[in-house]
C-alpha positions in Angstrom: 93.6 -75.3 -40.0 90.3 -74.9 -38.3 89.5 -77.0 -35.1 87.6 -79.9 -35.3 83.6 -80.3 -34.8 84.3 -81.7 -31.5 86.3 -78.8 -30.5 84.5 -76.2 -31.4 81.4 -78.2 -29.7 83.3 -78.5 -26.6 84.9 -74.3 -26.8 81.3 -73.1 -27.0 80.0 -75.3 -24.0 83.1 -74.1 -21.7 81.9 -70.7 -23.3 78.1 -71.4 -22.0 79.1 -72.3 -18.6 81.5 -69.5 -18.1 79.0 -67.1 -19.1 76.3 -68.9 -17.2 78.7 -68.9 -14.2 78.8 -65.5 -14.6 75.6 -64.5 -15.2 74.4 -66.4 -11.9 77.1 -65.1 -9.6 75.9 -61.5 -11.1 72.4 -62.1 -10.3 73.1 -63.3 -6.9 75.2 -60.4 -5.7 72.0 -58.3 -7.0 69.3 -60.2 -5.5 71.2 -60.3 -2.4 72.0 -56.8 -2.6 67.8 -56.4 -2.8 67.7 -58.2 0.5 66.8 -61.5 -0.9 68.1 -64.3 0.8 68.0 -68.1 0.6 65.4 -70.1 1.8 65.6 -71.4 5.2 63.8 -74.5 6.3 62.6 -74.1 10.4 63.2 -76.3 12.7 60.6 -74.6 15.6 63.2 -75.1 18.2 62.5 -71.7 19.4 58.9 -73.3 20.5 59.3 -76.0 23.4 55.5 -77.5 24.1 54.9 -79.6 27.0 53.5 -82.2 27.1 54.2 -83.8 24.0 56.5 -81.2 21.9 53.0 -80.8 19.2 50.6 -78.3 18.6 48.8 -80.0 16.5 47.0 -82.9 14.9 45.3 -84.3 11.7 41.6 -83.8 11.2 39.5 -85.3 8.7 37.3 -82.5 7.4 39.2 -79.1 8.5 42.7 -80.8 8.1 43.9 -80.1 11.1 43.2 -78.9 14.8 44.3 -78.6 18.1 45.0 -81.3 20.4 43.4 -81.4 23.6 44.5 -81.2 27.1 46.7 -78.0 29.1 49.9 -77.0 27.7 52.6 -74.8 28.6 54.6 -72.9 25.7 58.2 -71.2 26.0 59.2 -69.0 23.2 63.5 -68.7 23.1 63.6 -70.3 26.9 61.8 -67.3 28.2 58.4 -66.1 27.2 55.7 -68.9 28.8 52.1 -68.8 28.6 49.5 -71.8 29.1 47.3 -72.6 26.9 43.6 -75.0 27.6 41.7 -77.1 25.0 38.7 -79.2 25.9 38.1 -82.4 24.4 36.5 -81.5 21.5 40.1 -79.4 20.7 38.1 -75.8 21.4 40.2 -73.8 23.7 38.4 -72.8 26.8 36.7 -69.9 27.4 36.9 -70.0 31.0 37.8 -72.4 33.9 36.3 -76.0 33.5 35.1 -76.1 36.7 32.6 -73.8 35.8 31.3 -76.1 32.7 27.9 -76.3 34.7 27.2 -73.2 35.0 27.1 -72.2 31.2 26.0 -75.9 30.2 22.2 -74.6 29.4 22.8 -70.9 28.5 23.0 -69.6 25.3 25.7 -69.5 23.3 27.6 -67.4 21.7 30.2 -68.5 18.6 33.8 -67.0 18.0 34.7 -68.4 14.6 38.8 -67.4 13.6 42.8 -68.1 13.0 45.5 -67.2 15.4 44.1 -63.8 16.5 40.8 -65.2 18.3 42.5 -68.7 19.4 44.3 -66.6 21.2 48.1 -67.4 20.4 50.9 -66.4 22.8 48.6 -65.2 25.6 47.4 -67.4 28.7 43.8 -68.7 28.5 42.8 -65.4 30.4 44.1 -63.0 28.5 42.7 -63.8 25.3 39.4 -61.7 23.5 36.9 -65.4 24.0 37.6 -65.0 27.8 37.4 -61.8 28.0 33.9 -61.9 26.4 33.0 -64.9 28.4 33.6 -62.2 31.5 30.9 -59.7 30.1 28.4 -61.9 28.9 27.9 -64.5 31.7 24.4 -65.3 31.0 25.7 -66.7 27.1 28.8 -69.6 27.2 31.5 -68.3 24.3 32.5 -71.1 22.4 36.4 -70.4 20.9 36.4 -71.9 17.4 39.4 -70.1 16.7 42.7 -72.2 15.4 45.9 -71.3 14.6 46.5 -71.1 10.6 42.4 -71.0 9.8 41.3 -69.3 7.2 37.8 -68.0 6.3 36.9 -71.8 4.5 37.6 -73.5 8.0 35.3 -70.9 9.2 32.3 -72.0 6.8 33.4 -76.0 7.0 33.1 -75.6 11.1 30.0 -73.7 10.9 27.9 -76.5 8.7 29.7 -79.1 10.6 28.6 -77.4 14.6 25.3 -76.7 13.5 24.5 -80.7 12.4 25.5 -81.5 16.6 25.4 -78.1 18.3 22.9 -75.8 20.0 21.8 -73.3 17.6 23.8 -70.1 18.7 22.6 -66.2 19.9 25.2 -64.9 17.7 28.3 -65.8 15.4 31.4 -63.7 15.0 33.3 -63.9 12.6 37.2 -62.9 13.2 37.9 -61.7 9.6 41.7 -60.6 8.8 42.5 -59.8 5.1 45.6 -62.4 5.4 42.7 -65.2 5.2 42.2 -64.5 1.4 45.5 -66.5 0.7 44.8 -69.3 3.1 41.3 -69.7 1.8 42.8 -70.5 -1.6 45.9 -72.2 -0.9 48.0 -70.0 -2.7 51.4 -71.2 -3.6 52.8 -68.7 -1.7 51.2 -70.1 1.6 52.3 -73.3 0.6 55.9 -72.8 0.4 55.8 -71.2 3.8 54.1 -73.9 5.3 56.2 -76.4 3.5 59.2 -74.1 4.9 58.2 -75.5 8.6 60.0 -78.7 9.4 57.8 -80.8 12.3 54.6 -79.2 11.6 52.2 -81.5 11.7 49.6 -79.6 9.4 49.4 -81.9 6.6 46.5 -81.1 5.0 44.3 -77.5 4.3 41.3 -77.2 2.6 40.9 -74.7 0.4 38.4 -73.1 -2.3 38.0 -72.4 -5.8 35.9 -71.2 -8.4 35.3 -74.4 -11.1 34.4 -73.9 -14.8 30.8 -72.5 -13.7 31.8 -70.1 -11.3 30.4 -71.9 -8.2 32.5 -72.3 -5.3 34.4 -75.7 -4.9 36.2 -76.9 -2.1 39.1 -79.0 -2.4 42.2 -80.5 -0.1 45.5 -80.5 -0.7 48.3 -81.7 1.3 51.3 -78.9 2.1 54.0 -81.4 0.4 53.0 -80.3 -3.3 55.0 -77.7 -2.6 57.6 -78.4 -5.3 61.3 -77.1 -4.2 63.2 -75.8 -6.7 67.0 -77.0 -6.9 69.6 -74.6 -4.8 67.4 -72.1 -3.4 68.5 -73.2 0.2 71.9 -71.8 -0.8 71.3 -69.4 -3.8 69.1 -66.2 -2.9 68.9 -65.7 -6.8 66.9 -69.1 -7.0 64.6 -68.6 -4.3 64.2 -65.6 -6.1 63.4 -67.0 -8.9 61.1 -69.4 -7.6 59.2 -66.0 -5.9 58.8 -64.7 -9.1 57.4 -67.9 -10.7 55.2 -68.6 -7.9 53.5 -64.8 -8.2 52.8 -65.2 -11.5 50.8 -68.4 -10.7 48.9 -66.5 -7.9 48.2 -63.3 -9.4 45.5 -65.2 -11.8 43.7 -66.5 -8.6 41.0 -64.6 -7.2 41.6 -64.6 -4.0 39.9 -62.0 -2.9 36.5 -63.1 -5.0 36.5 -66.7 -3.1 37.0 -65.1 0.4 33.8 -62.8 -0.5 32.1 -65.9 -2.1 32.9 -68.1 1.1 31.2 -64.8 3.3 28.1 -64.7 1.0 27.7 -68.6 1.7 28.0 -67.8 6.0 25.5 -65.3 5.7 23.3 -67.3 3.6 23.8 -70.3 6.3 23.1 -68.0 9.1 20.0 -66.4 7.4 18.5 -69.5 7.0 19.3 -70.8 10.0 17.9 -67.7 11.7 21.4 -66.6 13.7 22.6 -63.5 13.5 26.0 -62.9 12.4 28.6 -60.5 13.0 31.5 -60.0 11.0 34.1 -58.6 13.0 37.6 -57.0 11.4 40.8 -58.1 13.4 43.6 -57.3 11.3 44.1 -53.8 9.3 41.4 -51.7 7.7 40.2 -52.6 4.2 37.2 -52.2 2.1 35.4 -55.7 3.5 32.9 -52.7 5.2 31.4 -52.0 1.8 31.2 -55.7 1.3 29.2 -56.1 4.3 27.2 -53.2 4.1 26.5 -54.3 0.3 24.9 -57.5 1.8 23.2 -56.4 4.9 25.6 -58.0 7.1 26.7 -56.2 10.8 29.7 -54.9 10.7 32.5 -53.3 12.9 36.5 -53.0 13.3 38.3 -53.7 16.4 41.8 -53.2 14.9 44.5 -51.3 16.9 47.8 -50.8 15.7 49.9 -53.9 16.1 52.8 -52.2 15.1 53.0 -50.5 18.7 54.8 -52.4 20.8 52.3 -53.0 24.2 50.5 -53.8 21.0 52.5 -57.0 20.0 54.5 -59.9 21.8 57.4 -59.2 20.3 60.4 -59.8 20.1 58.9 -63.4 21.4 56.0 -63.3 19.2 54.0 -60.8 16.6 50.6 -62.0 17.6 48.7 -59.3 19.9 49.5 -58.6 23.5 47.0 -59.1 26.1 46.5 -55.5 26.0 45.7 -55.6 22.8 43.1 -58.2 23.4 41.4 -56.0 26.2 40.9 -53.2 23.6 39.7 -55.6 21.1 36.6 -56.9 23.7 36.1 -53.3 24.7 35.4 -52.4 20.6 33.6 -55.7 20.6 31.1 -55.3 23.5 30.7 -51.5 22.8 29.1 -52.7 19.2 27.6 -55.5 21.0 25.7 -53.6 23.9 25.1 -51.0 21.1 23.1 -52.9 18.4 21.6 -55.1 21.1 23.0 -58.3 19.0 22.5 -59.6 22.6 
């Protein structure tokens, strides 16, 4: 006598499950085995700011920027450094008693993220300072923010030059991790999203439209969309890494950050300001890009991966000997070219 419907409907769902059970316990001891593992929401208690516990706050065209005022960081209860912004949110370049002094000089514009902010290092140590030393009869203005991408760069460039002084010279603190940030890939996103308490809530970013012109957009971080489980299941987040690649891989990343560069330059030749584009990070092949379109260029990489090279194991950004040997590269193209 064969089984009713209802039984046989109900063998082959225990039947699904089992094998789906199995199946997804399988692919987690693999993915783990890979050295995938689940995704883990920060809670930045490793960072204690004072005053105020923030590092941050919303702005209406880049999305976000500094706050202002003098802060102290400690990294794990140990590592401190202090870190100056003016009013306007620019960190200082040197000490504010000296404002008058450089109030009616020439001046000379650092535009970049982390790297040229200065992050980890005291207000001394960092490469705007240090180039504020050498070039005393220019005042260094610090655009550089935490998180920036090459589109803040452009967005802060149009904006300064509707207020600002015209400048001698602007430098441009190009790392190839910017291509990701300029377009907002999903990949950023989740990261972002992956920081609980940051106060960055929304990034402008760039794409090509229908046309192929450049089109800037905003997005707040929440459309990240977490998938169910993958703060306990390594084969999920897994998953979701594999779903968000395939979205990235069709954007051209690499194409808008050139596009954004092309659109700097264009600024700055009409404007009549010389610009330097200046290569932080690793080596790659933005050289040819510059030399393609006339555009100065030099690399003051080192090799973070040295230890007096990095502020590890408190931080990953460069040391402040680092930041010596990028103004000595910097200065030595400077002096050489006579950009000043």
């Amino acid at each position: 006598m064969q089984p009713s419907l209802a039984k046989r409907i109900l063998f082959y769902l225990i039947f699904l499950v089992i094998n789906g059970v199995i199946v997804f316990g399988l692919g987690e001891v693999v993915v783990r085995l890979m050295g995938y593992k689940v995704y883990r929401v920060s809670q930045s208690g490793h960072i204690k700011i004072e005053p105020g516990g923030r590092e941050y706050q919303s702005h209406e065209l880049l999305g976000y920027s500094h706050i202002a005022g003098k802060f102290t960081y400690t990294i794990k209860d140990s590592f401190v450094h202090t870190v100056t912004h003016r009013e306007n949110t620019l960190r200082i370049t040197h000490p504010l008693a000296d404002d008058s002094l450089y109030r009616d000089k020439a001046k000379l514009w650092l535009m970049g993220c982390s790297f040229m902010h200065g992050a980890a290092l005291n207000d001394e140590e960092t490469l705007a300072w240090l180039l504020q030393e050498n070039y005393k009869d220019h005042e260094v203005i610090n655009f550089g923010v935490n998180g920036y991408g090459t589109i803040h760069f452009l967005l802060q460039i149009r904006e300064a030059l509707k207020t600002r002084q015209k400048p001698a010279l602007i430098i441009i603190g190009y790392a190839s991790f910017h291509d990701q940030r300029n377009v907002f890939t999903f990949d950023r996103r989740k990261a972002l999203y992956q920081n609980v308490g940051l106060e960055v809530l929304e990034q402008p970013y760039a794409r090509f439209d229908n046309s192929g012109r450049l089109k800037i957009f905003r997005s707040d971080i929440k459309e990240f969309n977490e998938w169910p489980l993958i703060r306990y299941s390594a084969f999920m987040n897994a998953l979701q890494d594999k779903y968000i690649y395939l979205k990235d891989k069709h954007i051209d990343e690499r194409l808008v950050t050139l596009e954004i560069l092309r659109e700097i330059h264009r600024i700055c030749q009409q404007e009549e300001i010389p610009l330097l584009i200046a290569n932080v990070y690793e080596p790659d092949d933005i050289d040819r890009f510059c030399r393609d379109n006339g555009i100065p260029f030099t690399d003051i990489t080192v090799d973070l991966s040295l230890p007096e090279h990095n502020c590890l194991p408190y931080d990953s950004h460069p040391s402040a000997l680092a930041n010596k040997k990028f103004a000595t590269k910097l200065i030595g193209f400077i002096d050489r070219y006579g950009l000043l």
